[in-house]
C-alpha positions as semicolon CSV with decimal commas, in nm:
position;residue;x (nm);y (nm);z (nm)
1;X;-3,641;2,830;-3,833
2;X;-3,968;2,737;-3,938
3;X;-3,863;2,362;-4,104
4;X;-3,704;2,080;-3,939
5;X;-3,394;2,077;-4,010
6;X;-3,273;1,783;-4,270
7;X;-2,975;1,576;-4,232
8;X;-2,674;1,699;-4,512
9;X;-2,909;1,982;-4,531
10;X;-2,768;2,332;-4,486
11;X;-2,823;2,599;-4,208
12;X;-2,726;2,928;-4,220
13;X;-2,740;3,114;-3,873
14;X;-2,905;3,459;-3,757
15;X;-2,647;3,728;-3,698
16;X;-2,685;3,677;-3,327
17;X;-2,617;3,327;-3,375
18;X;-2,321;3,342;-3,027
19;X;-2,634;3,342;-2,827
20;X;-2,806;3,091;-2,978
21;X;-2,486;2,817;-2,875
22;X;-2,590;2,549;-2,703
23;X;-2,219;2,400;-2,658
24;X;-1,931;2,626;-2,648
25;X;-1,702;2,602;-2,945
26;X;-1,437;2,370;-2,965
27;X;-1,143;2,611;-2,804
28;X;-0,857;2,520;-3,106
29;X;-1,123;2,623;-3,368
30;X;-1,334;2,833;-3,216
31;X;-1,202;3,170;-3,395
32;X;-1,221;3,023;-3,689
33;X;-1,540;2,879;-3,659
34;X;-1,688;3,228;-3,570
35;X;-1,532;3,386;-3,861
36;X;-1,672;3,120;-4,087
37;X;-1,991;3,191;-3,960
38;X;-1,986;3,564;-3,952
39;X;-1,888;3,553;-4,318
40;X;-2,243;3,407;-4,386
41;X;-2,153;3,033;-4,468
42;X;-2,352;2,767;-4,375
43;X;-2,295;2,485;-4,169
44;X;-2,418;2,120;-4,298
45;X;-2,707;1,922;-4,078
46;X;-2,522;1,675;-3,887
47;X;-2,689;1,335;-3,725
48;X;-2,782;1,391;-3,382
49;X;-2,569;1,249;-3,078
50;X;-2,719;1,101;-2,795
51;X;-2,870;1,324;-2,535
52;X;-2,856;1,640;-2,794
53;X;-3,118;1,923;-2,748
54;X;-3,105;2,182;-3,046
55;X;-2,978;2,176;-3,402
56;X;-2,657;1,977;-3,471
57;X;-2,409;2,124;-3,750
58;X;-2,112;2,052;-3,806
59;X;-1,857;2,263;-4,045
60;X;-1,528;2,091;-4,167
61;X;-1,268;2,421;-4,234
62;X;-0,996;2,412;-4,507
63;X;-0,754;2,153;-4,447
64;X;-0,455;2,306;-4,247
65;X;-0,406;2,004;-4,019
66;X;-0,547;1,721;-3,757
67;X;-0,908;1,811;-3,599
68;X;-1,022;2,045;-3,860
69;X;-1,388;1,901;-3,835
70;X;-1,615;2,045;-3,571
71;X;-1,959;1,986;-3,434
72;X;-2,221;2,266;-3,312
73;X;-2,527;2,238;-3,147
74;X;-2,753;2,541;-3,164
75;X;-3,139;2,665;-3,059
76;X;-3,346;2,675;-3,376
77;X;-3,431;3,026;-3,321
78;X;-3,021;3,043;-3,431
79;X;-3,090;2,927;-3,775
80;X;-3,190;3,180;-3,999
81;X;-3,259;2,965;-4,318
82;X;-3,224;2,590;-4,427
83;X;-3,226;2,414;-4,785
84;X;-3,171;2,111;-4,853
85;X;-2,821;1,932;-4,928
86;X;-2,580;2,088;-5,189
87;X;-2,719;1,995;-5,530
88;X;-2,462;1,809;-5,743
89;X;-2,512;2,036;-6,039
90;X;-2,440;2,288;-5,833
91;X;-2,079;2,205;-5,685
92;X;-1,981;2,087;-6,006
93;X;-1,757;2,368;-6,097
94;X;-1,618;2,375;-5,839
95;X;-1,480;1,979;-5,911
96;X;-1,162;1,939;-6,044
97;X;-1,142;1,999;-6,413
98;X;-1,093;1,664;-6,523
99;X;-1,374;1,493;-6,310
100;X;-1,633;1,745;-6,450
101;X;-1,716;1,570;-6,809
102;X;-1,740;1,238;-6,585
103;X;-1,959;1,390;-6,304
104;X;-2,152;1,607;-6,595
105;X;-2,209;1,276;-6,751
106;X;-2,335;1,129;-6,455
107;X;-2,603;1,440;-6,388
108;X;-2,715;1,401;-6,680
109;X;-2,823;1,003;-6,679
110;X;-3,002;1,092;-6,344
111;X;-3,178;1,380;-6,486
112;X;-3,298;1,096;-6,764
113;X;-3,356;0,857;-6,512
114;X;-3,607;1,077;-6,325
115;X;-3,322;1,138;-6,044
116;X;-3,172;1,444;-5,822
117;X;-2,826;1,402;-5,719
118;X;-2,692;1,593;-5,396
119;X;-2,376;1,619;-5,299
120;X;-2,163;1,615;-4,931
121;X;-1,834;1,535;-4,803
122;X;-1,518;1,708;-4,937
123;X;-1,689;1,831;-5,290
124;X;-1,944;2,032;-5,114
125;X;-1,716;2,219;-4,846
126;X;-1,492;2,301;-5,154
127;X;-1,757;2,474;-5,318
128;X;-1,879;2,677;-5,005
129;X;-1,569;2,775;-4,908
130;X;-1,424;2,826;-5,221
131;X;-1,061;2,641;-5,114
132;X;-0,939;2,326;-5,187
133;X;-1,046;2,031;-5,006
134;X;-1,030;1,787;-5,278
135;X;-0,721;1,562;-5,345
136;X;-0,662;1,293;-5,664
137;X;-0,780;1,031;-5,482
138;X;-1,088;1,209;-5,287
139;X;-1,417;1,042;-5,330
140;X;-1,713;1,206;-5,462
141;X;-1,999;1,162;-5,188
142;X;-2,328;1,176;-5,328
143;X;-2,679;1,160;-5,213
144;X;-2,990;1,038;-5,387
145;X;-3,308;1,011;-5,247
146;X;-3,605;0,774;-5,472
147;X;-3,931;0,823;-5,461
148;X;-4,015;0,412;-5,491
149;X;-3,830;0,081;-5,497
150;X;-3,793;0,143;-5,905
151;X;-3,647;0,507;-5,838
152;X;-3,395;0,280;-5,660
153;X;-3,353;0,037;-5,924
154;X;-3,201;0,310;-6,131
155;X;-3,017;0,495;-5,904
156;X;-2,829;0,152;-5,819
157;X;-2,793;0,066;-6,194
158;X;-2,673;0,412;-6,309
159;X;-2,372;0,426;-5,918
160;X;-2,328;0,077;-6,005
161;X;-2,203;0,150;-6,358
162;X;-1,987;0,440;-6,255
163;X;-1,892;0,365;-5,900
164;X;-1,534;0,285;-5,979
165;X;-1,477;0,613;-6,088
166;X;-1,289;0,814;-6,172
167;X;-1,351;0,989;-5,927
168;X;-1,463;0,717;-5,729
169;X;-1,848;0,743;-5,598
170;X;-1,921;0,729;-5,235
171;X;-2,185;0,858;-5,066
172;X;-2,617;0,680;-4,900
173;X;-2,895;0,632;-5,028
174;X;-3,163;0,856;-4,814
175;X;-3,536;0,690;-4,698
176;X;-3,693;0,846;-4,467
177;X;-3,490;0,933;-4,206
178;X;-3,230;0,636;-4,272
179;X;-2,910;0,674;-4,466
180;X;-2,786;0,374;-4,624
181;X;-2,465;0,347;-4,856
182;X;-2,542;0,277;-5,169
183;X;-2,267;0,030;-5,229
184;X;-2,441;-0,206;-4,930
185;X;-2,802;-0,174;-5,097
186;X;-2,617;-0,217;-5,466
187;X;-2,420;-0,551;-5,309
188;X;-2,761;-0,670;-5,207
189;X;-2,674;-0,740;-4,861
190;X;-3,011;-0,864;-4,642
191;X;-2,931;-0,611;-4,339
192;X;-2,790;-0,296;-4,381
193;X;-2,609;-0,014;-4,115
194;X;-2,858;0,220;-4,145
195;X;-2,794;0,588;-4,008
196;X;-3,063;0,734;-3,833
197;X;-3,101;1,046;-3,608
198;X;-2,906;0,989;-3,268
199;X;-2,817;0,583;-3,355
200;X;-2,665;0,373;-3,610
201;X;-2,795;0,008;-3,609
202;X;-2,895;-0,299;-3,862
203;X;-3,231;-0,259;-4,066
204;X;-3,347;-0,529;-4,258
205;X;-3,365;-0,412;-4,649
206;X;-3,752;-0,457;-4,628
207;X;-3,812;-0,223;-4,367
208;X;-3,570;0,051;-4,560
209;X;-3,762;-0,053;-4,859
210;X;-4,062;0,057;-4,692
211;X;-3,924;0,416;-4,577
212;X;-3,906;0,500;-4,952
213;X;-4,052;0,808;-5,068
214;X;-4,202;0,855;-4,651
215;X;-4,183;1,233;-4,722
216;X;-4,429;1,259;-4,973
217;X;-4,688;1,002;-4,783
């Protein structure tokens, strides 16, 4: 793995990936887990827990029942490749057919508005695993990630607008390495839960302000 790994990013392992475990798998799943991996899907980048040394994934199977959603901590010489979070465009045939005009409306304002969408959440395990996840009343979790405060602007205006759905629009707003939902920066709350690796606390909407476009710095 020669990048560090990014959070809703995906991570496909090395074919000797069992060694590479630096947890055991969850005993209910762990079959399943190991087929889904052997079949060459990725797992997603999931936020880091307390204490954590490796990679943390996590994989969410088909639906079948309680507990379906499992986290995985691996050595980076496990991961084979990373890219970065499922583009929207991307998963959207695998949306349900009468979301896609709505959703290929929506890529298309951000593409005008100078803005990448990403996907996560149910929507993007349907895609990679090519089974259903999805239900009438799923959300569609998105990701956006602005270059500046008016990258923001426009990304609030355009969820803002469409939010209600349907389908309805979930999903942050990524600075840095904070996660925000959009819906608490587009309410225009002062302090915001911000998700950050290992920890989930209050950041004023200054500082998050500030983390914009902290990649390309």
């Amino acid at each position: 793995m020669s990048a560090a790994p990014l959070r809703y990013g995906l991570a496909w392992l090395a074919p000797g990936w069992r060694s590479g475990l630096r947890a055991p798998l969850p005993p209910l799943l762990a079959s399943e887990l190991a087929d889904w991996l052997d079949a060459g899907r990725p797992a997603v980048v999931r936020r880091r827990l307390p204490g954590e040394e490796g990679v943390p994934l996590g994989i969410a199977l088909p639906p079948g029942g309680a507990g379906r959603r499992a986290a995985l901590l691996v050595a980076p010489d496990a991961v084979a490749r990373l890219a970065p979070p499922l583009p929207l465009a991307e998963a959207l045939p695998s949306a349900p057919p009468a979301w896609r005009p709505t959703l290929a409306s929506l890529l298309a304002e951000a593409s005008a508005a100078g803005l990448e969408l990403a996907v996560h959440g149910s929507l993007a395990w349907q895609h990679l695993a090519g089974e259903r996840y999805l239900h009438p009343a799923s959300d569609v979790d998105l990701l956006v990630r602005p270059a500046d405060a008016a990258a923001l602007d426009r990304a609030l205006a355009l969820l803002g607008a469409r939010g209600d759905g349907p389908p309805r629009l979930d999903g942050e707003v990524l600075a840095g390495d904070a996660a925000v939902s959009w819906r608490e920066l587009h309410a225009g709350r002062p302090a915001l839960l911000a998700r950050q690796d290992g920890r989930a606390a209050l950041l004023p909407r200054a500082a998050f302000l500030a983390r914009l476009g902290a990649e390309a710095a």
